[in-house]
N, C-alpha and C positions, 0 to 999 in steps of 0.2 A: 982073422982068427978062426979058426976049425973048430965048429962045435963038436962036442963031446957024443951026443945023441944025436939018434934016427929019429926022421920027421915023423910026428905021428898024422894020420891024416893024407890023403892025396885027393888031387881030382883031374878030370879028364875034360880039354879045354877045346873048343872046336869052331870056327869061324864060318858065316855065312853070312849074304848080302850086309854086311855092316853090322850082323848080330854075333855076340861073342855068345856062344854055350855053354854052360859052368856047370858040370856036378863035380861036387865039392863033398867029399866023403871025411866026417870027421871022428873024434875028435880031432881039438887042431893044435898044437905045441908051434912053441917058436920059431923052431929050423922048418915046419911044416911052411909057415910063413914066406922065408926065405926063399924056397923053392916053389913056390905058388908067384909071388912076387915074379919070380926068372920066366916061368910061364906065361904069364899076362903079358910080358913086355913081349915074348915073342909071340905071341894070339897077337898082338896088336899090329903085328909087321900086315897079318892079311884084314886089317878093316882102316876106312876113311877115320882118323885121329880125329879129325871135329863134326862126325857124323855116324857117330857107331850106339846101339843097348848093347847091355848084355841080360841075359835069362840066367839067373842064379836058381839053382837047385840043390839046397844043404840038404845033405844026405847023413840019414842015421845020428847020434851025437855029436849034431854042429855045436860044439863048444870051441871057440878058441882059449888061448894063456889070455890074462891079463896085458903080457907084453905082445904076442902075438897082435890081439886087436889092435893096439895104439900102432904098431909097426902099420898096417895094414891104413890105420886112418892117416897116417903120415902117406904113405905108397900115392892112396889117391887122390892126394892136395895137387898131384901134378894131373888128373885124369882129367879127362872132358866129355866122359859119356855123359849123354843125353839124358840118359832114364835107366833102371835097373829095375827087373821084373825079380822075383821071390819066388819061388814055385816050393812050399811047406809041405808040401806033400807025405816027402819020405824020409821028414826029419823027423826024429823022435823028442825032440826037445825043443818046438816049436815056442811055448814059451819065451823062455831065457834067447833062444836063437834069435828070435824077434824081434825081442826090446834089442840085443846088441847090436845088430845090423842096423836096428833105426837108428843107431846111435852113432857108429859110423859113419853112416849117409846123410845123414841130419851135420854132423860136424862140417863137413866136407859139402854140404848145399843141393848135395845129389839126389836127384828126382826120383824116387822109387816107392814101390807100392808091391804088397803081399799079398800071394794068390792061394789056391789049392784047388787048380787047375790050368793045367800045359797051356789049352785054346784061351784061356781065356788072357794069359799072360802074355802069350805071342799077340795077339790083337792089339791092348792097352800098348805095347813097344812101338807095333806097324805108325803110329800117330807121332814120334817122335824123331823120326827120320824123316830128314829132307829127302825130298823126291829127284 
């Protein structure tokens, strides 16, 4: 079924040595979801499946929907990242951003932790890759 609405929200996804790059510019609507979802599976095509972080960077009103999120925590019952880095930086609603990502990640048993700074978040990741 065709949704009705335009994604609110995009982000720009970028792979290296087994690290996925995520700014993630919100707000975020459902269809946003949908097509972030289509993105990560292909970001996944260039990193090792049971040896990849990724560096999330929620940009401006990271808010997702209500349905959004649950989509989302449903997406990554099939992931097997290692660890997820946060980088609050240039979110405006660190806050609320905060608690819902813990809450995601927490459902889901995924290893992450909240920065407000780039070095410091790339470092905390380098320890959760196998060599």
């Amino acid at each position: 079924m065709k949704s009705k609405f335009k994604a609110h929200g995009y982000c720009e996804i970028e792979t290296h040595n087994n690290t996925m790059f995520i700014a993630a510019y919100g707000p975020w609507n459902d269809e946003y979801f949908d097509r972030f979802h289509i993105q990560l599976a292909s970001a996944s095509q260039h990193v090792d499946p049971d040896n990849f972080v990724v560096y999330l960077e929620p940009i401006g009103e990271a808010i997702p929907t209500t349905t959004g999120a649950q989509k989302h925590k449903i997406f990554l019952q099939q992931s097997k990242v290692k660890a997820v880095a946060i980088n609050l930086t240039s979110c405006e609603t660190k806050f609320i951003t905060k608690e819902l990502c813990h809450q995601i990640y927490q459902a889901n048993d995924i290893t992450h932790q909240f920065f407000n700074e780039k070095g410091q978040a790339l470092a905390w990741m380098e320890g959760f890759l196998s060599k």
